[in-house]
C-alpha positions in Angstrom: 0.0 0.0 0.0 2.9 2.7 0.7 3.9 1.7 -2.9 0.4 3.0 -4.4 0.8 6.0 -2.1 4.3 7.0 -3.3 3.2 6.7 -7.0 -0.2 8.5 -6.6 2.2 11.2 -4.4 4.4 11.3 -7.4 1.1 11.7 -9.8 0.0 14.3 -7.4 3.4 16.7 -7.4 3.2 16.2 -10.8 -0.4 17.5 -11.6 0.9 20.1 -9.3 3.2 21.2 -12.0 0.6 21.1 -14.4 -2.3 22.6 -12.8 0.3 25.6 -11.4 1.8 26.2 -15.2 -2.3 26.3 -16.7 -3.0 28.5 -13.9 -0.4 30.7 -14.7 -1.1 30.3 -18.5 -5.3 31.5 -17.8 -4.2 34.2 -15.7 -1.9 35.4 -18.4 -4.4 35.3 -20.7 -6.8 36.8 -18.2 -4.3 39.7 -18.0 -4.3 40.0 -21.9 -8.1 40.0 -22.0 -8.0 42.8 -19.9 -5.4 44.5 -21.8 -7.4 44.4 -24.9 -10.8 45.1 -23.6 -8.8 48.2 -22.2 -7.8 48.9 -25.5 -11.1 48.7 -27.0 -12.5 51.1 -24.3 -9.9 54.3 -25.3 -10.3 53.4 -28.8 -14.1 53.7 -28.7 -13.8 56.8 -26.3 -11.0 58.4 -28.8 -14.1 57.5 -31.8 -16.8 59.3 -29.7 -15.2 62.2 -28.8 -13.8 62.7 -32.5 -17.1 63.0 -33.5 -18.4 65.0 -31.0 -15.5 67.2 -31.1 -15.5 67.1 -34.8 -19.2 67.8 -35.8 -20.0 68.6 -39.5 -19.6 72.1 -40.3 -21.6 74.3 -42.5 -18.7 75.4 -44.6 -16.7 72.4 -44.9 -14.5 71.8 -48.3 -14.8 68.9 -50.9 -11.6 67.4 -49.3 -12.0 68.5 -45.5 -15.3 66.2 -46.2 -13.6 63.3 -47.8 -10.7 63.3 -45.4 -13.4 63.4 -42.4 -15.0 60.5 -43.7 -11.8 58.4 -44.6 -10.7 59.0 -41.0 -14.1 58.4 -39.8 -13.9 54.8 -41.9 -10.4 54.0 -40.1 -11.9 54.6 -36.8 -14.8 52.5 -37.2 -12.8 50.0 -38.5 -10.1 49.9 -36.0 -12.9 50.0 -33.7 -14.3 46.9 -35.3 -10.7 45.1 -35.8 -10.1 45.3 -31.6 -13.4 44.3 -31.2 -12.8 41.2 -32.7 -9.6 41.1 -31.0 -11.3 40.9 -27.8 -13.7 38.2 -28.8 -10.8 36.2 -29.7 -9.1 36.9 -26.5 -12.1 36.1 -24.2 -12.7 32.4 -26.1 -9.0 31.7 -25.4 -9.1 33.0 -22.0 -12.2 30.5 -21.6 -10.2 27.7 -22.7 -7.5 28.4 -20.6 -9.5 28.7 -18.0 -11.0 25.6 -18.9 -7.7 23.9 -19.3 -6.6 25.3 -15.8 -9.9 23.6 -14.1 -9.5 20.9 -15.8 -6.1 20.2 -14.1 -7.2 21.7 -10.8 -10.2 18.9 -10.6 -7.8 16.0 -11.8 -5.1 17.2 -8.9 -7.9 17.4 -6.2 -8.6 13.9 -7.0 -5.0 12.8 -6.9 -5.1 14.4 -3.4 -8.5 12.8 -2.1 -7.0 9.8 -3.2 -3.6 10.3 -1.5 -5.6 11.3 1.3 -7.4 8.2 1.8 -4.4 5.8 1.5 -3.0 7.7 4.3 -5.8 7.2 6.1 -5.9 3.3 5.4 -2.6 3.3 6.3 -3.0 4.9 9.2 -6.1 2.9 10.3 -4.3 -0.4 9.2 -1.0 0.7 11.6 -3.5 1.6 14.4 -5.0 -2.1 14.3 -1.5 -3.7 14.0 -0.7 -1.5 16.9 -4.1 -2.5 19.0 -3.4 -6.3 17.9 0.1 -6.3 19.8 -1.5 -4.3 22.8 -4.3 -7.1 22.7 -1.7 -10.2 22.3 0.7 -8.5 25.1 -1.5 -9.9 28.5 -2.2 -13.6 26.6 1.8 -13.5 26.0 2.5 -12.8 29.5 -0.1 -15.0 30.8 1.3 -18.0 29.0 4.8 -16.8 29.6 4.2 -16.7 33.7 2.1 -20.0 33.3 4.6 -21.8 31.9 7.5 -20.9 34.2 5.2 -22.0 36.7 5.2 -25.3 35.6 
């Protein structure tokens, strides 16, 4: 039995490792998310206040108009591009995430398992120990009756 412990201890430091490096993975992908969403945030601030700020005037020429709009175009699609960037981010922060738990739940079953051979083991050391304290007055019982004899 304290063979199957030391391997399922050795499992368990092991799923350790794995379960600390996908935690470390999700929460830098977490961190990235974040980033990005950030991102998206002054980017769509920048947009609205450009065209607040920037409103159409009455006396506007032909290329002040067509440079307005190009910009306009660039902002709406740089707007859309991080937008998308997020999205991505967040479905692989979910899968890390994912991954992470994954490990987590296989380690906490390495443990409940570690935990309950040491248990047995323990239970199985405290009968061995109770069977000599129950043998010790039948061995000195037949050990006086004989040198009685």
């Amino acid at each position: 039995m304290k063979d199957r412990r030391r391997k399922i201890g050795k499992l368990a430091s092991i799923a350790a490792a794995e379960e600390q490096r996908h935690g470390q993975i999700a929460g830098r992908s977490q961190r990235h998310l974040d980033e990005q969403i950030q991102r998206l945030g002054e980017l769509s601030a920048y947009r609205q206040n450009y065209l607040d700020g920037k409103g159409i005037q009455t006396a506007v020429s032909s290329v002040h108009w067509k440079d307005y709009q190009n910009f306009r175009g660039r902002l709406d699609a740089a707007v859309a591009a991080q937008q998308q960037i997020v999205r991505d981010c967040e479905q692989t922060a979910m899968a890390h995430r994912q991954q992470w738990l994954a490990k987590r739940r296989r380690l906490q079953s390495l443990e409940r398992i570690l935990e309950n051979f040491q248990a047995e083991e323990s239970l199985a050391d405290d009968r061995r120990e109770q069977k000599v304290l129950d043998d010790l007055p039948k061995n000195q019982v037949a050990f006086f009756t004989a040198s009685d004899d």
